[in-house]
N, C-alpha and C positions, 0 to 999 in steps of 0.2 A: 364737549371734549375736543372736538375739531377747533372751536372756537377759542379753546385754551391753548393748542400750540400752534397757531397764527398770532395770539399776541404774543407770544413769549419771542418768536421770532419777529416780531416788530419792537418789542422791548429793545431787542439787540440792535436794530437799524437807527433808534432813538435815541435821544440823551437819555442818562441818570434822573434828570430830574424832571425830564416830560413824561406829563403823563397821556400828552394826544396818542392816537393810534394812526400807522401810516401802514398803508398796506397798497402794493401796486407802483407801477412805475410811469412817469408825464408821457403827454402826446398832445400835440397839437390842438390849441382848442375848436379849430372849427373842423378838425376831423374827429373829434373825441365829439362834438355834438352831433356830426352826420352817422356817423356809426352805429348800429343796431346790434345786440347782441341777445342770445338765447339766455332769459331770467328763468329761474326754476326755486323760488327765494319760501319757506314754508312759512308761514305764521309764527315767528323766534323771536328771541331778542333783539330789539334794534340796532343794537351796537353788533350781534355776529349780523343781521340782516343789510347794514350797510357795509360792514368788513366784505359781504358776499356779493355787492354791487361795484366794490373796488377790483376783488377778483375776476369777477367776470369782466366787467369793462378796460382792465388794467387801466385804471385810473387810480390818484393818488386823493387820499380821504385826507381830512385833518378833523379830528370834533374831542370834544372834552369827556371822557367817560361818564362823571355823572351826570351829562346833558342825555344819558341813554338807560342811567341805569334806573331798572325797576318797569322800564317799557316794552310794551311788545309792540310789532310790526305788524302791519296788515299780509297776508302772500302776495307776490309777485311773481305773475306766469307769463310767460308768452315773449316774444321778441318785441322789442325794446331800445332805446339809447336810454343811455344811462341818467340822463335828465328827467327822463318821462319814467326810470322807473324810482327814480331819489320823490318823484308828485307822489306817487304811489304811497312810500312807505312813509311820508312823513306829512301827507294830506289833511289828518287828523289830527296832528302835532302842533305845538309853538316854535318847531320848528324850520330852518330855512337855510338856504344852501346859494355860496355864489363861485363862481371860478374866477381864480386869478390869471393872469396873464402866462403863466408856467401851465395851466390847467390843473393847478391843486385846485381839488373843491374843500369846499370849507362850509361845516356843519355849526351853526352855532344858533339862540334864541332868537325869534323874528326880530324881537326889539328892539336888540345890540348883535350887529352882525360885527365880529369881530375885522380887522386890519389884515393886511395881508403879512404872513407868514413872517417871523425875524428869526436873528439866530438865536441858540437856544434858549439864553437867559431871558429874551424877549418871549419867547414860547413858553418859558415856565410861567409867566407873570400872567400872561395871557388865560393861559389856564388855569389860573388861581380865582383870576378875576370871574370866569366863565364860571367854574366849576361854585363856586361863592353863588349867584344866582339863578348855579340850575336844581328844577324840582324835582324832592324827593319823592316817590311814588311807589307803591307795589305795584310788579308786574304783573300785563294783562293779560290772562290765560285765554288761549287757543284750543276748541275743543272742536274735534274732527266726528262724535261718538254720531252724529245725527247726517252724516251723508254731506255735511256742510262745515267750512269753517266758520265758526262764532266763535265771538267774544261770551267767554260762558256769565257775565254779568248779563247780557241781552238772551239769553236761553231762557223759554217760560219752563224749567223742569228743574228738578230735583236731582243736583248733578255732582259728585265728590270728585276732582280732578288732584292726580300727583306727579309732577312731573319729576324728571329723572333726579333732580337735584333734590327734591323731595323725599324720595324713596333711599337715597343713597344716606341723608343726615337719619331716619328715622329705621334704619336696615334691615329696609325691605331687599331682599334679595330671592326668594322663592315666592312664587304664585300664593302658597300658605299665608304668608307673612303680610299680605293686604291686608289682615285682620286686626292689625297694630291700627292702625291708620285709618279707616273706612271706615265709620260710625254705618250701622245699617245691614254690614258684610258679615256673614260669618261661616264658616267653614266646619260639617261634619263629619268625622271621619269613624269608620266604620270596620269593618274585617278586613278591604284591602283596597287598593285603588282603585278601583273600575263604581265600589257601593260608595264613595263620596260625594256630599252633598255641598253643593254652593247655593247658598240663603240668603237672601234679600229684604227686609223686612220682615223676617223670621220666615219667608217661605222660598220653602226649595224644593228638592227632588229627592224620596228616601226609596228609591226603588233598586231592586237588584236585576231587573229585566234589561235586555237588549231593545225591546221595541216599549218601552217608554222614553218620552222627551225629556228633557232638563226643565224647570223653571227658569234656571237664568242661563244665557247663552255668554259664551264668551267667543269673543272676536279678535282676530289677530290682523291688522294691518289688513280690515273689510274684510277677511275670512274667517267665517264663521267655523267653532269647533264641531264636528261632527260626533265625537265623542268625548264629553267632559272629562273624563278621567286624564286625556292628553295634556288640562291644562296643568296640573300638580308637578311642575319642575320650575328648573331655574328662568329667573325674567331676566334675560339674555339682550342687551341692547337696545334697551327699552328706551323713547322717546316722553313716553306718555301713557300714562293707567288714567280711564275714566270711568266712576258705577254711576249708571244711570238706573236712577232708582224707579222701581213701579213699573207696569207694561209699557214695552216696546213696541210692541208688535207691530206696528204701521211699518215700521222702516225692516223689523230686524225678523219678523214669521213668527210661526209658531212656539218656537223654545224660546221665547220671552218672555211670558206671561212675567214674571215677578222683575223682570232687569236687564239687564247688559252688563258685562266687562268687558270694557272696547281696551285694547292692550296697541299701541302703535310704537311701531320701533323705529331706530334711526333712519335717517337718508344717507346716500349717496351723497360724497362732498365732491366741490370746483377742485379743491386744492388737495396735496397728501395731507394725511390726517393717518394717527397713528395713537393707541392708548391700551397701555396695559396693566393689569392689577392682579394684586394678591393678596389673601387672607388665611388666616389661621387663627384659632381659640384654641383656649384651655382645654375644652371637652370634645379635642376632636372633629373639629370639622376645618377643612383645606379647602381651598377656592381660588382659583386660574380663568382670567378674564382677559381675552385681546380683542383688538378691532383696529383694523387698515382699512383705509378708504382711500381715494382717489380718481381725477380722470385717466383713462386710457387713450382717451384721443379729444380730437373738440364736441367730441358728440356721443362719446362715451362713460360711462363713471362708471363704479363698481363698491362695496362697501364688503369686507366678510369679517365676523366676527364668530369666538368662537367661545367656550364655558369649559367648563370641567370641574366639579364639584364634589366633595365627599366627604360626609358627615356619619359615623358610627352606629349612633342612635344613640336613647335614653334607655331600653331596657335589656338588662345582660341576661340572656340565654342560660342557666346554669345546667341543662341538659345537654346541649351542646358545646358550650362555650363557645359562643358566639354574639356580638351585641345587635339587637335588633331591632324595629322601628326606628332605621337610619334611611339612607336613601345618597347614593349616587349619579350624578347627571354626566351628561358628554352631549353638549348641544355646537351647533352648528349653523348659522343662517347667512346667508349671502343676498347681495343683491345685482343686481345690472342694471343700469338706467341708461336708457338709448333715446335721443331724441335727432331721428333722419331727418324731420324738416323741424322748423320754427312751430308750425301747430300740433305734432305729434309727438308724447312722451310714453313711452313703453318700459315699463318693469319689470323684470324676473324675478322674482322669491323663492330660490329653492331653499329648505331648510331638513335638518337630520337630528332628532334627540335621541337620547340610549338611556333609558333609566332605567337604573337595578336597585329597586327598593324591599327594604324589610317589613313594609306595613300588613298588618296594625297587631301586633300584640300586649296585651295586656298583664298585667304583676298584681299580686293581693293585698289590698288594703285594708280588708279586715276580714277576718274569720271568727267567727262563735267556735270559743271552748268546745271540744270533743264532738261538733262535725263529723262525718265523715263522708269519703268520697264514692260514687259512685255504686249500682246496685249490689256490688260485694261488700259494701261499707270498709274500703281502706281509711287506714289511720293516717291523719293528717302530716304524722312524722316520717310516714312515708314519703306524702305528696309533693310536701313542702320543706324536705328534708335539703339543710343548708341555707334559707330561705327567713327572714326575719318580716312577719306579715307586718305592715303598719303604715303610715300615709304617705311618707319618702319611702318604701319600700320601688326600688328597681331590678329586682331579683324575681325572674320564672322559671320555672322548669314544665321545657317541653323538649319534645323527641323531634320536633321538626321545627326549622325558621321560618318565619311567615317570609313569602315571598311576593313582590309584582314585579318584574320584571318586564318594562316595555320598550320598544322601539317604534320612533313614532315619524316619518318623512315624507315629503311632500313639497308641490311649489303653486306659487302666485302670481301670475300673469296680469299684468294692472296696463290697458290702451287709456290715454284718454287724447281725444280729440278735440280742440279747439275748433266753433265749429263759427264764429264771428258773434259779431255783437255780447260778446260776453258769454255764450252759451258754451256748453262742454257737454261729450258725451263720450261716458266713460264704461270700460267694458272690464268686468274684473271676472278670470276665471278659476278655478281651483281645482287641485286634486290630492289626498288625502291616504296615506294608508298609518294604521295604526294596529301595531299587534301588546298582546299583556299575556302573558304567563304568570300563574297564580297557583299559591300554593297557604293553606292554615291550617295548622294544627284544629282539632277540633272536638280533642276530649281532655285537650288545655293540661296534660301531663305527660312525662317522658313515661308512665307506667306499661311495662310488659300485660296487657292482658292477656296473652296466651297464658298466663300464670294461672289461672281464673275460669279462661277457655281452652281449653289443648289443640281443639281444633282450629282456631284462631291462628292469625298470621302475627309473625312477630310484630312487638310495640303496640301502637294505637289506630288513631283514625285522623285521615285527613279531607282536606276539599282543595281542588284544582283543578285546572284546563287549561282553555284558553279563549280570548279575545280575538277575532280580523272584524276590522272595521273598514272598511274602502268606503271613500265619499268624493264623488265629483258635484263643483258649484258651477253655476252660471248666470251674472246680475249685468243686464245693461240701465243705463240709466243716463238719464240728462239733469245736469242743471243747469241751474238759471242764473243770468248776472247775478250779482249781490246789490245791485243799488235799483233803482225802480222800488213802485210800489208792492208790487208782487214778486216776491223771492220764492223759488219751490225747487224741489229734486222729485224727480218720478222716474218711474223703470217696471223693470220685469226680473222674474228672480226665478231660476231652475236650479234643483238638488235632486239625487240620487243617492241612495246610504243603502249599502246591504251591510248587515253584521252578519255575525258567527258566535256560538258562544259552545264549548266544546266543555262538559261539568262532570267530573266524576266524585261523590264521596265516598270514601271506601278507606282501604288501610294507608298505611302513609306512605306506601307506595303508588296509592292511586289504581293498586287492584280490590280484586271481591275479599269477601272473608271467605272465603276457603268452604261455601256452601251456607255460612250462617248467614242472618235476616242481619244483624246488627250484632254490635259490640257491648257488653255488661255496662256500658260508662252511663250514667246516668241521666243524659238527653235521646240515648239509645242508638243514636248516628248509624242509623238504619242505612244501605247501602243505595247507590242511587246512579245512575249512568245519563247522559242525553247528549246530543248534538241538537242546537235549534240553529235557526237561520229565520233575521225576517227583514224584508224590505218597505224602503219606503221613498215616495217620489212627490215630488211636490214642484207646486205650479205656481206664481201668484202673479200680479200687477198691485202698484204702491205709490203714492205718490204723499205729499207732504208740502205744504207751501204755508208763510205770512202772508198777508196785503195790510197793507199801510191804507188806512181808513182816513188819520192824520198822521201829521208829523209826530203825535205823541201814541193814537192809540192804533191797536193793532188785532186782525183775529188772524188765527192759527187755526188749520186743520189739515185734516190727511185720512187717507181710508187704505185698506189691503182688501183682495180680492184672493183667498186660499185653497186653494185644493190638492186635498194629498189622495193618494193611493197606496194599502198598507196591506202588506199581508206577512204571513209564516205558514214555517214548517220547521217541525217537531216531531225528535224521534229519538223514543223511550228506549234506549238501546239495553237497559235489562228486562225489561218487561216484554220487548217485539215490540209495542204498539208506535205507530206511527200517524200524528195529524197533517191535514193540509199538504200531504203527498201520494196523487200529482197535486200539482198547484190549484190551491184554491176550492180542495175538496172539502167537500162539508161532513163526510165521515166520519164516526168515531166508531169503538165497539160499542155502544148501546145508545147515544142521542146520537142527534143530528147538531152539528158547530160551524161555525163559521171562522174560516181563514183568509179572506181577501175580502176587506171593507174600503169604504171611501169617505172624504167626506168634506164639505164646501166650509168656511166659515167667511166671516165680513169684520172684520175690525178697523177701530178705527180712533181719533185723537179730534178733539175740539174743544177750542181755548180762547183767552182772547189777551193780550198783554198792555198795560198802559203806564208811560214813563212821566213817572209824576214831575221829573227833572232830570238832567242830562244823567246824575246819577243816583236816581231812585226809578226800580221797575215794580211794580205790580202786576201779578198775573193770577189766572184761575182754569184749571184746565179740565176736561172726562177723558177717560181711555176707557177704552174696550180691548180687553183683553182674554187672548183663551191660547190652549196649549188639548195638542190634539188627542187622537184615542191610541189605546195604548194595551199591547197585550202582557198577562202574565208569563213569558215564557222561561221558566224557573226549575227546581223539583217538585213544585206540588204537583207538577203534570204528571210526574212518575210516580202518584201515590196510588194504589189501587186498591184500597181498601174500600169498601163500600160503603156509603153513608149511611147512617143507622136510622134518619129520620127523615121528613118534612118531605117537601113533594119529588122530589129523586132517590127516595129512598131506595136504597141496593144498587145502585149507580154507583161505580168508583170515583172517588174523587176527584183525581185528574181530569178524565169525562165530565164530572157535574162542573169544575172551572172553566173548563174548554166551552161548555157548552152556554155559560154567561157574560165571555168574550164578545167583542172585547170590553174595556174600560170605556165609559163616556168620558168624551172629551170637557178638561174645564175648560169655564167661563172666568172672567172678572171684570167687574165695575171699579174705576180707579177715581179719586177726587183728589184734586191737589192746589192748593192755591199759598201764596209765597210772596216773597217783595225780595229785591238783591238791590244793594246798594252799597255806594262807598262813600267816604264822609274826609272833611281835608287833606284833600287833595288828593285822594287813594291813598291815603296813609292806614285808612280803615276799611275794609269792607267786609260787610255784612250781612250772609243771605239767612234766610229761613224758611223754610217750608213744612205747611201742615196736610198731611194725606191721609185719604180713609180709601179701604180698598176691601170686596169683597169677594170673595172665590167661589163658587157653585160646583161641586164635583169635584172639589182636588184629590188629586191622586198622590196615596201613600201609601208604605207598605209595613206592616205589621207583623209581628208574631202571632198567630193562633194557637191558645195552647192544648186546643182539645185535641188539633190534629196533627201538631208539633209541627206546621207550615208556616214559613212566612209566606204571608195573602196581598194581593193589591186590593187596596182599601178605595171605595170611591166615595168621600166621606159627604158630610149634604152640604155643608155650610163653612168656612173660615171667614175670619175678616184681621185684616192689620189694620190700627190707627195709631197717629199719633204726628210727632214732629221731629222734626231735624235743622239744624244747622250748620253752619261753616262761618269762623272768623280767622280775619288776620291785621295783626298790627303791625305796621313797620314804626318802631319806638324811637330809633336814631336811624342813618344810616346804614349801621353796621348792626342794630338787633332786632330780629324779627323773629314773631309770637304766632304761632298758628295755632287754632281749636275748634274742633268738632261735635258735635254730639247729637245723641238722638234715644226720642223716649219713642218706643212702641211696645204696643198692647195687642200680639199676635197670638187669638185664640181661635179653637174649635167651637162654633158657634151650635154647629147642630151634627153630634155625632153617637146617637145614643148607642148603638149595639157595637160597639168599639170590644174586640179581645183583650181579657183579664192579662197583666202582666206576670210573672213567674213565682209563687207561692202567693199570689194574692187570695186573703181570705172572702168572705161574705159580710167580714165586721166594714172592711178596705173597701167595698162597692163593687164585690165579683158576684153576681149572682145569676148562677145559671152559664158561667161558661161566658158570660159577658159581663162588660161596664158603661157607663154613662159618662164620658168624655165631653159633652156639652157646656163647654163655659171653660177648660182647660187650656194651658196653653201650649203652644206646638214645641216640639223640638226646639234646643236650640235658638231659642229665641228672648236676648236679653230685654226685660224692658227698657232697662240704663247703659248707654255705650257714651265712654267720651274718652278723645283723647286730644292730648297738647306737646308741643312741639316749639323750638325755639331754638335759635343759632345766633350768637355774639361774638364777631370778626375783629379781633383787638387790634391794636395799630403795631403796625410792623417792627419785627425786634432786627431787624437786619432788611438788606438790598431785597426786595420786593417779597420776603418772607413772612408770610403773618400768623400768627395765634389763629387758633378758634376752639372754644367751645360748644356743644351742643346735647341737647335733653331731649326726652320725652316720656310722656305717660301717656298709659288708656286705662281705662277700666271699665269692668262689665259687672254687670247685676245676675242675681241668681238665675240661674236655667237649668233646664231639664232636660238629660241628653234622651229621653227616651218616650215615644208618641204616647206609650200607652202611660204613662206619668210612674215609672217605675220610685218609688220614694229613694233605692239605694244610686238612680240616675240623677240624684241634684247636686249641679256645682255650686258653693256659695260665693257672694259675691267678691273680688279680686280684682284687685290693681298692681303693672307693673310698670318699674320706674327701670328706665337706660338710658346711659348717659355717653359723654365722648367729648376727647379733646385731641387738637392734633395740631401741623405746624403744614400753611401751605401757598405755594408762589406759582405761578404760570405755569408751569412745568413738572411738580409735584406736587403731592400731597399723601402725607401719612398721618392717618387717627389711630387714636389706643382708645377703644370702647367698652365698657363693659352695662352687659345687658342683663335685666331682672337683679337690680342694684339690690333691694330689700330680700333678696332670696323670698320671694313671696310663689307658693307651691299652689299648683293649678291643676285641675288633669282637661285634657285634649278630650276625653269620653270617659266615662265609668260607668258603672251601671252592675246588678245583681248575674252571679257568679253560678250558674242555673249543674254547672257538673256537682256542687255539693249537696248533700241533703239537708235542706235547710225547711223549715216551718213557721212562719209566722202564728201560726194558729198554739203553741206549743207557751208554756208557761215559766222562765222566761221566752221568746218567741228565738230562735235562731238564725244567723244570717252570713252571707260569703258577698262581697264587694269586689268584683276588679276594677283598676284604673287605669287607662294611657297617660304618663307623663306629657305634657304637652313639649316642644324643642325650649324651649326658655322655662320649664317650669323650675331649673334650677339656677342659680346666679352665672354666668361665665362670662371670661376676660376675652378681646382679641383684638389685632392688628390689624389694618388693610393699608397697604401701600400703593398709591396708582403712578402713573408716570403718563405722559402726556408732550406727543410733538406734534 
């Protein structure tokens, strides 16, 4: 963006028909060689990474655009004359650089260094001639996800990188919408935000507790999310999205086990920089995007950008009138970049989001003839009166909107010290607060049961509270040159995370029923109250290094050193009873339990990589990966009913959980081995990677239906295999093909007494209150994901105006939104095509898109409809479906206009 209105404003300095870039004003040459100036240049485009060596230096560039396009720059830190940092970024290059007598420098092929400067007509010719024998090439991606920048062709790992241009041709614009794009990635969404799942090779996190970890972590410009729910909004300023797939854990702790989303946003520009955009669709959703950047002084810069988004939803409220499953954002991130000397760069990240979301409700996709609902058996002309049930159905009726409501703010303090010979040590701190109000209908009808019950409160039942998540980080760390035989990053990494989780279910007002146990509705939505709080603190040391064995081959390794300290307290505020207070009591009314554990773990990464040719790599790598222990702190805590059987029998439930706290922590063993390479000239490049990964103890959480709880599951066994890919072609200059894809086989390897799903019979594999899940596959998990991508820049119909179009498709294989393999939880397999054309020059650009082009209908979750009385065991068998429309599961049109100085 900055990049585009510095050329537009050199456009202007220029002729019509040049097309060199000039940027900066002459100075003497042998003071423009003596001079040193503070570089701060990021791993970018050549062409902005030299425009930002003319700014800085005030010196005056001359080079032919396509002598840059399609390349990336090496960074450039530290003080500097502008000669020593032009070795820098063009070291690697066929390219070379001399000054004339004026002190223009002049960028041109080592082979044919162009003449010094003429007037303009001589300049056009010159550039014709240049631009004629400069190579074509895809640009070389910059990936920050591993504490270093690489060239992600030289990475031994399994890396999906988008950058911003990326994400904007294929519209991505909310955190959700990765899933277009990200072959591997996929997103579960649940009752509301806070129970969202982010999945990596089919494994994620399906828990509704405070003190469980995430399987994938995601990271915002090296800060790590403290609570995953945070990450579900608008990607505001975004520089770069990388998944790095498989355990992290060496670099990134314990909430890695399956991945990483490393998320890096813009910098701070030399110069003013200004861009702003708007969108709107057919169905409702508006979108407001700015960002100013600038220095304040010579030693100052500043960037603030800002969001404001709002999208309706897909399903209309007919109880309320109101549409719901929409969501609103109001985000806010700034930056400050201060560097007092030449070795020192300090950053401020303060950032603020608002999001008022409707998630997650669900509409009827199908109902069996003369059902009825609930233990008074209502007729369905009741329930579903006004309501036309069937697969595009978007029509509910409930007495209450689902709600998450959060605010989430916070800032990032980034030193890093040059400390000589190349070394840097860099101190990143954080702090974190995140609040969520939550509110779901949860007898799924606007129905009066005081109609039924008299002593009943008016309407139904709901569930709500709330979320406070406070988190402070603290990583020091050094790295190492980049050149030598031994390249590494090591450090030390400290966290602190208290949550809060404040739950009542009760009527939809969030009080009791008026002395009753529960509500006639047919899952019983028995009454339940708690305040829990649990902490957790954590220690580590981490380090990560190559050594160059040869020039060609290489081993990799890295180990973590982890220790947390974990505990709670839990307090059953209708029942009285209360765990783990004071701290770290082992009381309960009848066992003895444990609230304050610890626990060490070691992981660790070893590989080795070897470059069959400058551009073919071969690697083969092991991780070790784990994700720590983890407590149930939920409603079953509040169940008090006694258990009927087995060795606690007459123990209340809550007690008999409390008292097999906590969760063991998983394990996993990771295999991966791949080749990345590019082929004429980087016209082509093409990675692959094949991974086998096992889990020991993964943790999920399930429905029980004997006890009407959802349970943390510690299952015995998972494992993902399979492969993955990434290509890209550049076919002319002006079109380029990009595709992804990936086969994985993400099953339940050993999980025999898994809970029966919702009307399952004995014919279905329920028997006894259990199932045999061994050889099934997890949630959400496609075996087929791919998708393609492609943009064709026509030749201009006017003064620097040009055409474009642009496509894409994904598509995903059958999956199962439900652990226990609920048969009405299968989506079948779907593909959606989006497309886009628009008109754009230096300074603008407007596209008209339209997305899910075949109206091809999808749902976000569905799964069995547990309020009606349904039977499989019945002849014919009977059955109730809801579904989540997914945001694109219907076709819509839209606009986005940006503007750019």
């Amino acid at each position: 963006m900055a990049g585009n209105g510095r050329r537009a404003l050199m456009r202007r300095l220029s002729t019509g028909a040049s097309a060199l870039t000039l940027l900066g004003c002459g100075a003497g040459v042998a003071h423009a060689q003596a001079s040193t100036y503070r570089f701060d240049i990021p791993a970018e485009n050549l062409g902005a990474a030299l425009r930002a060596v003319g700014d800085t230096s005030q010196t005056q560039l001359l080079f032919a655009p396509d002598l840059v396009k399609g390349r990336t720059s090496r960074p450039v830190e530290g003080r500097l004359s502008a000669d020593d940092a032009l070795k820098r970024l063009l070291g690697d290059t066929n390219l070379t650089w001399r000054r004339t007598a004026s002190n223009v420098i002049l960028i041109s092929e080592a082979a044919a260094a162009p003449a010094s400067p003429q007037p303009a007509p001589g300049v056009a010719s010159a550039q014709t001639d240049v631009a004629a024998a400069a190579p074509v090439a895809l640009e070389e991606v910059i990936v920050t996800g591993f504490k270093q920048a690489q060239n992600v062709q030289n990475v031994p790992a399994s890396v999906f990188v988008a950058t911003a241009a990326a994400l904007e041709r294929a519209q991505v614009r909310d955190f959700d919408d990765l899933v277009r794009i990200a072959p591997s990635l996929t997103i579960t969404k649940t009752s509301q935000p806070a129970n969202n799942s982010i999945n990596i090779r089919g494994i994620g996190t399906y828990a509704y507790s405070i003190a469980t970890e995430s399987s994938v972590a995601v990271v915002v410009d090296d800060i790590p999310q403290a609570f995953q729910a945070a990450a579900f909004g608008a990607l505001v300023d975004v520089r770069q999205v990388e998944v790095l797939r498989g355990p992290q854990n060496t670099l990134f702790g314990k909430s890695a086990s399956a991945g990483v989303v490393n998320i890096t946003t813009q910098p701070a520009t030399a110069t003013f920089t200004a861009h702003a955009e708007a969108l709107v669709t057919d169905d409702h959703e508006e979108r407001v995007q700015a960002t100013v950047s600038g220095p304040i002084s010579d030693t100052l810069r500043f960037r603030l950008a800002g969001n404001f988004s709002d999208f309706r939803g897909t399903i209309h409220n007919l109880g309320t009138g109101h549409w719901v499953n929409g969501q609103s954002d109001t985000t806010l991130r700034g930056k400050l970049e201060w560097s007092p000397q030449p070795e020192w760069e300090i950053t401020l990240s303060p950032y603020y989001n608002h999001t008022v979301a409707s998630c997650c409700q669900g509409a009827e996709y199908f109902v069996s003839p003369g059902v009825t609902f609930g233990k008074n058996n209502i007729a369905q002309s009741v329930i579903l009166r006004g309501i036309t049930v069937g697969p595009t159905n978007t029509d509910s009726r409930m007495d209450v909107d689902a709600r998450g409501n959060s605010v989430d703010y916070g800032t990032g303090l980034r030193i890093v010290r040059e400390l000589g010979g190349g070394f840097k040590l860099t101190s990143i701190s954080s702090y974190d607060r995140y609040d969520l109000h939550d509110l779901q209908d949860t007898d799924s009808s606007d129905f009066d049961f005081q109609t039924v019950a008299p002593t009943a409160p008016h309407g139904g039942s709901a569930n709500g509270g709330f979320f406070k998540i406070n988190s402070v980080t603290q990583e020091f760390r050094v790295t190492s040159p980049d050149s030598g035989r031994l390249r590494y990053v090591a450090g030390l990494f400290y966290s602190r995370t208290g949550s809060e989780r404040f739950f009542v279910r009760g009527s939809n007002t969030l009080g009791a029923y008026n002395g009753l146990s529960s509500l006639p509705s047919t899952n019983s939505t028995a009454y339940s109250a708690y305040l829990s709080r649990a902490h957790a603190t954590n220690y580590a040391a981490f380090g990560q290094g190559t050594f160059s064995v040869t020039d060609q081959f290489e081993v990799v390794g890295g180990l973590r050193i982890n220790r947390e300290n974990v505990s709670y307290k839990f307090f059953d505020l209708g029942n009285h009873v209360t765990y783990g207070d004071p701290s770290c009591s082992t009381a309960s009314p009848t066992v003895t339990i444990q609230t304050c554990n610890h626990d060490t773990a070691v992981t660790g990464k070893a590989g080795v990589q070897y470059h069959v040719s400058p551009d073919i790599m071969v690697f083969a790598t092991y991780s070790r990966g784990y994700k720590g222990l983890a407590y149930d702190l939920t409603s079953t805590l509040t169940t008090r009913t006694p258990l009927a059987s087995g060795a606690l029998k007459g123990v209340p439930t809550a007690d008999a959980v409390a008292a097999k706290q906590p969760i063991a922590p998983e394990h996993v063993d990771a295999y991966e081995a791949g080749f990345k390479s590019s082929f004429f000239d980087r016209r082509i490049i093409w990675n692959l990677t094949v991974f086998d990964e096992e889990f020991r103890g993964f943790q999920a959480q399930s429905r029980d239906q004997l006890t009407n709880q959802n349970v943390l599951n510690s299952i015995g066994k998972v494992y993902s295999r399979g492969v993955e890919t990434e290509a890209s072609f550049l076919v002319t200059r002006d079109f380029t093909l990009n595709a992804a894809a990936a086969y994985d086989k993400a099953i339940m390897k050993s999980f025999p007494n898994a809970n029966c799903y919702g009307a399952q019979t004995a014919a279905q594999g329920c028997v006894g209150g259990v199932q045999d899940l061994s050889g099934k596959p997890l949630f959400n998990a496609p075996k087929w994901t791919l998708s393609l991508s492609g943009q064709y820049d026509l030749p201009a119909v006017a003064a620097g105006v040009r055409p474009f179009v642009s496509g894409s498709f994904r598509y995903q294989s059958r999956v199962v939104y439900n652990l226990l393999q609920d048969p009405d939880s299968v989506q079948s397999p779907y593909g959606v095509l989006n497309l886009a054309a628009g008109l754009q020059n230096e300074r603008w650009k407007v596209t008209v898109f339209v997305n899910n082009v075949l109206n091809q209908h999808y749902a976000l979750t569905r799964g069995r409809d547990a309020q009606f009385n349904i039977s499989q065991a019945t002849n014919p068998p009977t059955d109730a479906i809801t579904w989540k429309p997914a945001r694109d599961t219907f076709r819509y049109v839209g606009v986005r206009v940006g503007v750019t100085y």
